[in-house]
MIGU-551904 format. One record per residue: x negated, y negated, z negated of N, C-alpha, C, O in turn; chain. Coordinates in steps of 0.05 Angstrom, whole numbers. Layout:
// MIGU-551904
R     nxx     nyy     nzz    caxx    cayy    cazz     cxx     cyy     czz     oxx     oyy     ozz  kette
R       X       Y       Z       X       Y       Z       X       Y       Z       X       Y       Z      A
...
***
This chain:
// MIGU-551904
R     nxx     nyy     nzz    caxx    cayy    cazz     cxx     cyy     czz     oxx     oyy     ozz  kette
R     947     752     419     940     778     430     910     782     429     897     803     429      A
R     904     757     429     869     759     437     852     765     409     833     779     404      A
R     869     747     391     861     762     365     856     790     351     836     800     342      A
R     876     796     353     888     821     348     871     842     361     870     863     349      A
R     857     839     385     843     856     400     814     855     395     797     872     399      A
R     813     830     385     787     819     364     782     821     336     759     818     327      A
R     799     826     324     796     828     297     791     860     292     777     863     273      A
R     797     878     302     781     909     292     754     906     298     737     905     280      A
R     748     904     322     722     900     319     699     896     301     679     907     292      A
R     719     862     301     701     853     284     700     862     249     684     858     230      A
R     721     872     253     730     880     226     703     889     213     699     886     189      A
R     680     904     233     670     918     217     641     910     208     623     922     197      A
R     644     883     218     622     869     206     626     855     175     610     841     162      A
R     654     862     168     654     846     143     648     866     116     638     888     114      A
R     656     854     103     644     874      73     652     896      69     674     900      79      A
R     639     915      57     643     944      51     669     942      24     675     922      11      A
R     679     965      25     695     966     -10     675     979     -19     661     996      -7      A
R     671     972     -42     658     993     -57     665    1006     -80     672     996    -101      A
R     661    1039     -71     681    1053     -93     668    1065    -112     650    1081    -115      A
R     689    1049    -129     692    1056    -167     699    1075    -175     720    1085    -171      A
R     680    1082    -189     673    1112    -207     694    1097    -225     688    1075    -234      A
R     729    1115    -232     747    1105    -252     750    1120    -276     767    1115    -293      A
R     731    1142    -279     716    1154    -301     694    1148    -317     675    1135    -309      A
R     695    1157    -341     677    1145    -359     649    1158    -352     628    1149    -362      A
R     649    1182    -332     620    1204    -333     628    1209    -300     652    1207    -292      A
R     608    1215    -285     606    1229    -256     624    1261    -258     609    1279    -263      A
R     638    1265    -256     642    1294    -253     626    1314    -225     620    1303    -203      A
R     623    1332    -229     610    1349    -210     611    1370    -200     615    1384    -221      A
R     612    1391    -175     628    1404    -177     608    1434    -187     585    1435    -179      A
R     618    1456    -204     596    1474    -202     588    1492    -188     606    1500    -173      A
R     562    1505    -185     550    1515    -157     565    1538    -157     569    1550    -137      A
R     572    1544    -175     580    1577    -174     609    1575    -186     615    1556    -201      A
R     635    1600    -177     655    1596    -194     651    1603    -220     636    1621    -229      A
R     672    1582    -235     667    1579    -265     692    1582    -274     710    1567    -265      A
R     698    1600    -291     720    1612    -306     726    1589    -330     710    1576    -343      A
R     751    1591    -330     763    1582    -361     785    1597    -376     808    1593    -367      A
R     784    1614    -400     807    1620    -410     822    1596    -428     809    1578    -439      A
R     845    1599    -429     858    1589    -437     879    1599    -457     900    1609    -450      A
R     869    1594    -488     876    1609    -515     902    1592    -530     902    1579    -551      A
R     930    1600    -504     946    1585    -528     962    1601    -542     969    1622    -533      A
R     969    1591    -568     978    1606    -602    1004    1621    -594    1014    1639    -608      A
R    1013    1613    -572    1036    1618    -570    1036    1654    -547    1053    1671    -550      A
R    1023    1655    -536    1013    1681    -529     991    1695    -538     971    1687    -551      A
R     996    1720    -530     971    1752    -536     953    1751    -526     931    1758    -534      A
R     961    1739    -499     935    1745    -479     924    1717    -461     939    1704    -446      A
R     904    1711    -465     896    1687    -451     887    1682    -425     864    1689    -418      A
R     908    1668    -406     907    1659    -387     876    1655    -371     856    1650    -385      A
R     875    1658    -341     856    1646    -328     866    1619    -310     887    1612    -301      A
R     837    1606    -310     832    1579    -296     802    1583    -283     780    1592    -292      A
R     813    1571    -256     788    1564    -240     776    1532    -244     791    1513    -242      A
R     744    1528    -249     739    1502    -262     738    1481    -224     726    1487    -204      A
R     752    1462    -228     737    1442    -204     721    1431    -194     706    1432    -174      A
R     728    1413    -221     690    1407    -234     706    1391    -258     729    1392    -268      A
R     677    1372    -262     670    1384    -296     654    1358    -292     645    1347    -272      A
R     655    1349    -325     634    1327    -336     635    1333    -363     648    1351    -374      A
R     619    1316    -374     619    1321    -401     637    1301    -413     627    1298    -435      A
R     654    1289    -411     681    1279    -424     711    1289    -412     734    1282    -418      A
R     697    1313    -390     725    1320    -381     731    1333    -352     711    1332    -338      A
R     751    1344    -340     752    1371    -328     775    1373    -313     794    1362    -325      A
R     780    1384    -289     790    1389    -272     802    1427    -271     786    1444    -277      A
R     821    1431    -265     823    1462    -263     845    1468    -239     862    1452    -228      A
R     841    1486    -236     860    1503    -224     887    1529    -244     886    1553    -249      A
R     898    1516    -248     919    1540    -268     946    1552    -246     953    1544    -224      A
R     955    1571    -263     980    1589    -251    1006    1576    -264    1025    1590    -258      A
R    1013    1554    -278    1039    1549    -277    1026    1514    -288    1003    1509    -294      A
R    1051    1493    -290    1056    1468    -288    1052    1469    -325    1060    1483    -343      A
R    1035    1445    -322    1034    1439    -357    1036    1405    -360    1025    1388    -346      A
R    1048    1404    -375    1056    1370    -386    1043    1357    -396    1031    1363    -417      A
R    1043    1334    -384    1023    1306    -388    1016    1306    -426    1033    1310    -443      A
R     993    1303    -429    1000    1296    -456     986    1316    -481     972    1314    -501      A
R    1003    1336    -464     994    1361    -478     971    1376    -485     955    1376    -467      A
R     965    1390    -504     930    1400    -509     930    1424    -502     947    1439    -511      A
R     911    1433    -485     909    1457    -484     872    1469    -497     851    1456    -494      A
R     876    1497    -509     838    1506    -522     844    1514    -504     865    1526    -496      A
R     812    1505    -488     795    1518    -473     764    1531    -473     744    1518    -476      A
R     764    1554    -471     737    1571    -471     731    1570    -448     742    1582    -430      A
R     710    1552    -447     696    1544    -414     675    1572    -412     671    1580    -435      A
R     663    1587    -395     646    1611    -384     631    1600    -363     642    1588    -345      A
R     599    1605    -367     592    1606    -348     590    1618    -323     607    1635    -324      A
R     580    1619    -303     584    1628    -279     564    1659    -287     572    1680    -277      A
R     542    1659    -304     532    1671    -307     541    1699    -337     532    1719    -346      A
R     558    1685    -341     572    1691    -368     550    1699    -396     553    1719    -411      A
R     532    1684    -398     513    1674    -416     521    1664    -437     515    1671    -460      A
R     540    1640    -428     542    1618    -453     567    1609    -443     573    1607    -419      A
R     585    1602    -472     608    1600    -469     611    1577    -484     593    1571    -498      A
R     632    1561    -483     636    1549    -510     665    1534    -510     678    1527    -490      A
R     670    1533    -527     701    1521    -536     706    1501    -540     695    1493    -560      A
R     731    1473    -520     742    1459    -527     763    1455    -521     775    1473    -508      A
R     780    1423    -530     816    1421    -522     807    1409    -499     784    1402    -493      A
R     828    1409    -487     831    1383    -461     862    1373    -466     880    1388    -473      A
R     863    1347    -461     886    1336    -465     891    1325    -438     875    1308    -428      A
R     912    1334    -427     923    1335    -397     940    1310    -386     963    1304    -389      A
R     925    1302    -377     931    1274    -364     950    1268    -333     966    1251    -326      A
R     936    1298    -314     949    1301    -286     947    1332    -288     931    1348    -297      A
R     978    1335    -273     984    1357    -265     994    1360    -249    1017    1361    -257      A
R     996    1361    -223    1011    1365    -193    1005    1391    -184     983    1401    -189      A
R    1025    1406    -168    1024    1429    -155    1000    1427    -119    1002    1416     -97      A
R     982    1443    -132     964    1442    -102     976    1470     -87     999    1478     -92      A
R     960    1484     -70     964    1504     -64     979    1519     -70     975    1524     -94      A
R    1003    1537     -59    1016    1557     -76    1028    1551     -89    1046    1534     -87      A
R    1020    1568    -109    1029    1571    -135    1013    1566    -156    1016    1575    -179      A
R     988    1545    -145     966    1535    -166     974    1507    -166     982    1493    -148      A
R     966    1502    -198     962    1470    -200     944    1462    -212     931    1474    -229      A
R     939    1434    -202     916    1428    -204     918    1398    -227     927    1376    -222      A
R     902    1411    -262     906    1390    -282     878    1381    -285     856    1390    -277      A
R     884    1360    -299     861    1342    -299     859    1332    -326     881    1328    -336      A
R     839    1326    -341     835    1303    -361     809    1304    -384     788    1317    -383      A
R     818    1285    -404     797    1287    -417     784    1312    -435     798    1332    -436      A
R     761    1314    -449     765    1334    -474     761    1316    -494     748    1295    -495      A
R     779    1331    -515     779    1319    -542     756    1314    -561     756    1304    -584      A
R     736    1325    -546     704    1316    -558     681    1317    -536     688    1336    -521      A
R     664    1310    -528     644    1301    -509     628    1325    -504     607    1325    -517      A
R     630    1344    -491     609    1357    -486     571    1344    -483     560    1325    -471      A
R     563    1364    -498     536    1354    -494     520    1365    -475     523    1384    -461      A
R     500    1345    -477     483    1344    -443     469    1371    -441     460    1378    -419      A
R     466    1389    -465     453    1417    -467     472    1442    -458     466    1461    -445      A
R     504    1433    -474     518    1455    -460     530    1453    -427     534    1472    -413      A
R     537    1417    -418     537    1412    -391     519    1432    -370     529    1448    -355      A
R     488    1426    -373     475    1430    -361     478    1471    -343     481    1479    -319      A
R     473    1489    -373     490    1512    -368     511    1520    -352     509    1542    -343      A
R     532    1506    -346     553    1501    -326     543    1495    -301     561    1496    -285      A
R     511    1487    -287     512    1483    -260     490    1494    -252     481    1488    -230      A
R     478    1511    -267     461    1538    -250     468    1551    -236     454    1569    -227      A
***
């Protein structure tokens, strides 16, 4: 008993965890909302996405319906300022229903954003 009433305590003199970045890049979130259309072949009109955040190997969104692991979607990332735009895939790794009727996908892009067009994204 005497333990047990002793060990939280003390618990908290012992080592920290320390948590691992399980990404290849920091993601970040951007200061302002950041649009994404979403241009697939199979429709006229291209979908919106709210960005989460963002790195330069890869991206977080908010979309209006469930999309499968695996799968590529083109994306035309927009700035907040709608200045500069630019185009890549993302290949969808997580997709779970958050809020609503939003879900929230995740994953890599199929080529590395560079540190010039990143930067544009968090003005």
């Amino acid at each position: 008993m005497l333990q047990s009433a002793l060990r939280k305590p003390l618990s908290l003199f012992g080592p920290r965890r320390v948590k691992v970045e399980r990404r290849d890049g920091k993601r970040v979130t951007p200061a302002r909302n950041t649009l994404c259309l979403i241009r697939r072949t199979s429709e006229d009109q291209p979908s919106m996405a709210v960005v989460q955040n963002l790195s330069l190997r890869g991206i977080a969104l908010l979309l209006d319906r469930e999309q499968p692991a695996g799968a590529v979607l083109p994306l035309l990332l927009i700035n907040a300022l709608h200045t500069f735009s630019v185009a890549v895939d993302l290949r969808i790794v997580r997709c779970f229903r958050a809020a609503g009727n939003q879900y929230f996908v995740a994953g890599p892009f199929e080529r590395a954003l560079l540190h010039e067009e990143m930067v544009l994204f968090l003005r």
